[in-house]
Backbone as CSV, one residue per row, in Angstrom:
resi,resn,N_x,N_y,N_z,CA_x,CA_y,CA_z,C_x,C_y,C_z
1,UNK,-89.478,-58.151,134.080,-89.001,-58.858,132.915,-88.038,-59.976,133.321
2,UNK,-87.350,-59.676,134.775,-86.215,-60.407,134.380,-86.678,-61.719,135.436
3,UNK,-87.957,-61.005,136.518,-88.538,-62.614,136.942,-89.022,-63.311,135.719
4,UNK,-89.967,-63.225,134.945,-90.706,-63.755,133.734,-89.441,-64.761,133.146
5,UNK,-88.337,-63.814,132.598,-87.524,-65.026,132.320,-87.094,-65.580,133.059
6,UNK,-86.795,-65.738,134.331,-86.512,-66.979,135.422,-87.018,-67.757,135.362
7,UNK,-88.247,-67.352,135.707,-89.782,-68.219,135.926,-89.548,-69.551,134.827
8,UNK,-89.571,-68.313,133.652,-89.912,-69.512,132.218,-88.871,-70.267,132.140
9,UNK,-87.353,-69.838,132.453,-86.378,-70.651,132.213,-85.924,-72.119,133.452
10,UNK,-87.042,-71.300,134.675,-87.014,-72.868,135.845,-87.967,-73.641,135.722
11,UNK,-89.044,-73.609,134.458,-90.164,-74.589,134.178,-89.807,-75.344,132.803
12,UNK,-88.619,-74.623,132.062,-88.489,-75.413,131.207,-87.097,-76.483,131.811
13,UNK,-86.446,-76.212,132.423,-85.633,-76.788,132.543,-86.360,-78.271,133.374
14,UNK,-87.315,-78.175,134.251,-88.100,-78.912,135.316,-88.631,-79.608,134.199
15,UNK,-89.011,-79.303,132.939,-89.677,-79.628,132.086,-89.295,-80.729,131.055
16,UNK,-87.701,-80.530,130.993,-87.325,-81.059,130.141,-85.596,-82.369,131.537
17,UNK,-85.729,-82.182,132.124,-85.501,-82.506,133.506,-86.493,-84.405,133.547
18,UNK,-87.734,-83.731,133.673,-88.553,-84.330,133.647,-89.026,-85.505,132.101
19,UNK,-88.962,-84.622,131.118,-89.049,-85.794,129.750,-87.627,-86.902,129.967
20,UNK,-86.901,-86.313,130.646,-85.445,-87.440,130.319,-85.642,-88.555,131.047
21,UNK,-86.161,-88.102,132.123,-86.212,-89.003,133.078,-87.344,-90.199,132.727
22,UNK,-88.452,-89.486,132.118,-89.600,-90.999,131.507,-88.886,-91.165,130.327
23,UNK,-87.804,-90.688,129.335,-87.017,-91.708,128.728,-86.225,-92.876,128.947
24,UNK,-85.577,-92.318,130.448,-84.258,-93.056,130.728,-85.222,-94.378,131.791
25,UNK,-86.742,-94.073,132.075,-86.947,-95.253,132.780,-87.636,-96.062,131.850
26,UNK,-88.160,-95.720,130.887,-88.458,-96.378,129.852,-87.751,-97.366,128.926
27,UNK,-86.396,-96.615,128.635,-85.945,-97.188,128.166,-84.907,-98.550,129.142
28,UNK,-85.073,-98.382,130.193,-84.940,-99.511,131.304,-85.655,-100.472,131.011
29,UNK,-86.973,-100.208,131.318,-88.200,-100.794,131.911,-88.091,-101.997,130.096
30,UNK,-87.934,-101.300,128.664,-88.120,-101.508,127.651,-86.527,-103.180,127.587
31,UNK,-85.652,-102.485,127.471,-83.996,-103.656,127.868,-84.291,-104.153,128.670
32,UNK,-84.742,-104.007,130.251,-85.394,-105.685,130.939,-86.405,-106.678,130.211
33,UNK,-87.243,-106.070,129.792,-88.344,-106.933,128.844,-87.946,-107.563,127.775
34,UNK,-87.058,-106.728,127.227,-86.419,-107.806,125.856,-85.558,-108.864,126.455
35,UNK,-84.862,-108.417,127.147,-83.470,-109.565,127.919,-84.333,-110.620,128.511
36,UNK,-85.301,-110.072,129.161,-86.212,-111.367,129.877,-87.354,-112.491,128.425
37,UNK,-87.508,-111.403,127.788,-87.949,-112.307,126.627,-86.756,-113.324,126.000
38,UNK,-85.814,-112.516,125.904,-85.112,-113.528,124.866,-84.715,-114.856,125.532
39,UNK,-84.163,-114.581,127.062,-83.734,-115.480,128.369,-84.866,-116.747,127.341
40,UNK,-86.310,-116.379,127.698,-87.418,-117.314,128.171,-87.624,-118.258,126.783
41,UNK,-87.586,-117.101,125.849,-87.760,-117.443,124.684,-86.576,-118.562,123.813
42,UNK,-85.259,-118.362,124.149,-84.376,-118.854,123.906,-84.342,-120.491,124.667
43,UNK,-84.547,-120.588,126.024,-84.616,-121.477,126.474,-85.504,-122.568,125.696
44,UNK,-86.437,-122.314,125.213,-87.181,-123.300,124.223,-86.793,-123.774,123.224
45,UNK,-86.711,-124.702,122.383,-86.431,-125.245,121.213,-87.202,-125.145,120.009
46,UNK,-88.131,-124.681,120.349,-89.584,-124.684,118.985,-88.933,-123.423,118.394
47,UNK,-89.299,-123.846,117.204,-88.913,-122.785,115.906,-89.498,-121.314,116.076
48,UNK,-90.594,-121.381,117.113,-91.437,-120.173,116.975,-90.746,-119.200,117.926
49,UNK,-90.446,-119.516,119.266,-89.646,-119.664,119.905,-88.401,-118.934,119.640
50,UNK,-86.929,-119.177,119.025,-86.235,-119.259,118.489,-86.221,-118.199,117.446
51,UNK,-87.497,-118.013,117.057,-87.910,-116.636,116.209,-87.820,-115.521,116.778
52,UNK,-88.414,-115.420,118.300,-88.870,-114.220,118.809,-87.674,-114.012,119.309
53,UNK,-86.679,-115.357,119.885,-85.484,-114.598,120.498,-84.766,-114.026,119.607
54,UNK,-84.519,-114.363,118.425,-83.511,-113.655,117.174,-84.499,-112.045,117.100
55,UNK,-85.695,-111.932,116.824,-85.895,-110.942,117.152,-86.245,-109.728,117.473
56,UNK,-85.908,-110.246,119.241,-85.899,-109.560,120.113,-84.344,-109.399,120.210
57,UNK,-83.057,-110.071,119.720,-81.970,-109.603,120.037,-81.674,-108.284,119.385
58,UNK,-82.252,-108.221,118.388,-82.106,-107.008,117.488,-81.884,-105.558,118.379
59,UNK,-82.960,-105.525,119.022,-83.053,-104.310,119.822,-82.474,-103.834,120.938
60,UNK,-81.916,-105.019,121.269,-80.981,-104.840,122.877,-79.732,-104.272,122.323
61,UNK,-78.924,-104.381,121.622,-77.419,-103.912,121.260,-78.300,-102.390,121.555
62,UNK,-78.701,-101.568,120.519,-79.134,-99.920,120.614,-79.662,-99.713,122.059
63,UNK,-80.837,-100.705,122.476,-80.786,-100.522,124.378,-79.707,-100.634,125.237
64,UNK,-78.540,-101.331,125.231,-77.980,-101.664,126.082,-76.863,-99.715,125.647
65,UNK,-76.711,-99.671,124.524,-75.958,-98.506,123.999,-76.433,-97.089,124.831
66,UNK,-77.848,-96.924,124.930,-78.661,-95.906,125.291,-79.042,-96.407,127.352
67,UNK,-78.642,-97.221,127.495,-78.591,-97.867,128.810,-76.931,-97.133,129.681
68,UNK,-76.100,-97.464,128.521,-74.607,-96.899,129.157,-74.488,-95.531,128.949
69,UNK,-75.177,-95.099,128.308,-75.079,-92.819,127.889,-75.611,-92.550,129.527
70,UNK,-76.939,-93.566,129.800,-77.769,-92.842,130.424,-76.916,-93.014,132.268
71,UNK,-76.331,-93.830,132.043,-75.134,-94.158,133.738,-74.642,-93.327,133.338
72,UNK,-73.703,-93.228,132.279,-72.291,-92.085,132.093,-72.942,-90.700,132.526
73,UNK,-74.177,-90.406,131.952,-75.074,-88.797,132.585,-74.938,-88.972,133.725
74,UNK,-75.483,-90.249,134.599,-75.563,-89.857,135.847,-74.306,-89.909,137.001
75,UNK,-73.451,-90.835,136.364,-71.768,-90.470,137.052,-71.594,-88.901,136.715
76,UNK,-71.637,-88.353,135.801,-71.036,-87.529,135.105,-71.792,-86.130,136.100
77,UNK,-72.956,-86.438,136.294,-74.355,-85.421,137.124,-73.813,-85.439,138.376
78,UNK,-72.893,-86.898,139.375,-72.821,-86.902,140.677,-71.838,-86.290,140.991
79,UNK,-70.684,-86.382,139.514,-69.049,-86.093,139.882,-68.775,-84.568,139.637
80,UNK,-69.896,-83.976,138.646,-69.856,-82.540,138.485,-70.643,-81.675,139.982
């Protein structure tokens, strides 16, 4: 009984270990793409342009927010 719960409790943890981690690179991979859009997008003058950078700014404040939790975990993971 008491391997069974080991077992189950070192696959969920691997498990959920694992979902954070394709969050936290995602949500990387997601705040470079907007920042690089808006960069490119902003640089232009056309109205259309100028559209996509307004927004695309929208979404970076909540990325950049969910960008600093995800350092503070991992200071927080190196220093514990």
């Amino acid at each position: 009984m008491i391997t069974t719960v080991t077992t189950v409790t070192t696959i969920t943890t691997f498990a959920v270990l694992g979902l954070t981690g394709a969050i936290s690179i995602a949500t990387v991979v997601l705040l470079r793409l907007f920042l690089t859009t808006k960069e490119l997008a902003g640089a232009s003058r056309l109205g259309f342009s100028l559209r996509i950078a307004k927004f695309v700014s929208v979404g970076i404040l909540p990325l950049v927010m969910v960008f600093a939790v995800i350092v503070a975990m991992k200071i927080v993971g190196v220093l514990a």
